[in-house]
Phi, psi and omega in degrees: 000319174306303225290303186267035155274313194294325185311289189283349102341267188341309192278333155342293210268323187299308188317325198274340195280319196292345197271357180266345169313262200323330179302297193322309190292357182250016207260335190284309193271326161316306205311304186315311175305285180335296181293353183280313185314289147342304176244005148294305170320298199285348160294334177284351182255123195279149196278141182258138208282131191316102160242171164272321165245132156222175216194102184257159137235145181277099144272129181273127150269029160263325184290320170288341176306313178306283155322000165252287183298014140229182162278016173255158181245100176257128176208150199201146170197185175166175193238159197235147184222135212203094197244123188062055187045355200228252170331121202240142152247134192234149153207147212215137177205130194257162177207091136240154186233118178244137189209062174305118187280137164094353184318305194253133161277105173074063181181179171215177191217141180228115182254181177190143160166200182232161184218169154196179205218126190220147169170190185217173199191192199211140184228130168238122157317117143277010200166183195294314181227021199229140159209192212192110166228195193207107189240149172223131199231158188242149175230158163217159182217143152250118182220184172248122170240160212215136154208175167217141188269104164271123175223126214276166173262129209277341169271318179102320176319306181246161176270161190306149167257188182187122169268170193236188168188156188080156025262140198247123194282137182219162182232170170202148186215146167196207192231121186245160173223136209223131169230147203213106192254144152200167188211165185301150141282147184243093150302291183263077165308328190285336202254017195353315169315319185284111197341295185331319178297000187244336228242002180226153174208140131283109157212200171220169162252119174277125170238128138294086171277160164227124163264112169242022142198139169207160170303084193292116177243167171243157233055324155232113168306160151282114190273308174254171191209108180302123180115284182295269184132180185310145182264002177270002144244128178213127339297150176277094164313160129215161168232129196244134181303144134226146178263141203234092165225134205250091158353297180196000000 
């Protein structure tokens, strides 16, 4: 029963193969269209040109956004070195003054202070004007923090009171794992060459924090960390906006 199944297969795949000769002899000349095609599309688009060094600076704009739709204020910006296309040394400095709801029951909490973050990664072209990298940066932040507690009285006779704590000076420290997609603004189509068509990138960053120390007290904890975030999550996603602009 094995033999003439193998039989029949056989005649199967040779029927299929001769039907594919006429695709094959026509295959030289579709490719040649096809690549023709290929770098037409992709010429119209301008290329960023191979240096060995290059010198960015990073703005976060999603923080001042923030800082306009709440009280709290955050702004962070930093600069990127950039070798061979590829190879990037990052260092990034920060400002939050935080004022995170529910820190406290029947209370308000304030931290405030700068933080910055230095480290290296790898930017791989995906495309003409788009790149994809993968960076691991160490941050530390130095701040301050604050809260005041209203506790209400359980007899009702006398009335509540209210305590405070702070301000307490503190470090914290940790660890990021940051992946980071951006692509060029295109000003000048006609002009592919032209420096403007170099000098803006819109993306973002998915940030993995790990917290590995910060300064603990008892009874009322260090809840946020300017830079970090709240310390009951570990590790902390977060995702951040940046304008990319490279001079030279």
């Amino acid at each position: 029963m094995k033999r003439p199944l193998l039989y029949i297969f056989s005649i199967l795949a040779f029927s299929y193969l001769m039907a594919q000769v006429p695709t094959l002899q026509q295959a030289p000349k579709d490719t040649t269209a096809a690549v023709a095609s290929d770098t037409v599309t992709v010429a119209d688009v301008p290329k960023e040109p191979a240096q060995p060094f290059s010198f960015s600076f990073i703005v976060d704009y999603g923080k001042p956004a923030i800082s306009f739709l709440s009280d709290e204020t955050r702004y962070e910006g930093g600069l990127n070195l950039l070798f061979f296309d590829h190879y990037s040394i990052i260092g990034e400095y920060g400002f939050a003054s935080l004022h995170p709801r529910n820190a406290l029951q029947n209370g308000n909490y304030y931290a405030e202070g700068n933080y910055f973050r230095v480290g290296g990664g790898y930017l791989n072209n995906i495309g003409p004007k788009s790149k994809l990298g993968l960076s691991v940066r160490y941050g530390q932040s130095s701040f301050t923090d604050e809260g005041e507690i209203f506790i209400e009285s359980s007899s009702g006779i006398q009335e509540g009171y209210e305590t405070t704590f702070g301000p307490r000076k503190s470090e914290a420290r940790w660890v990021e794992v940051v992946l980071t997609s951006e692509s060029r603004l295109i000003f000048d189509k006609e002009n592919p060459d032209n420096k403007i068509n170099h000098l803006f990138s819109l993306g973002f960053h998915v940030r993995f924090r790990f917290l590995s120390s910060y300064d603990r007290y008892p009874t009322y904890d260090t809840y946020a960390i300017p830079g970090y975030g709240r310390t009951v999550n570990n590790p902390n996603p977060a995702l951040n906006l940046h304008l990319r602009i490279t001079p030279f």
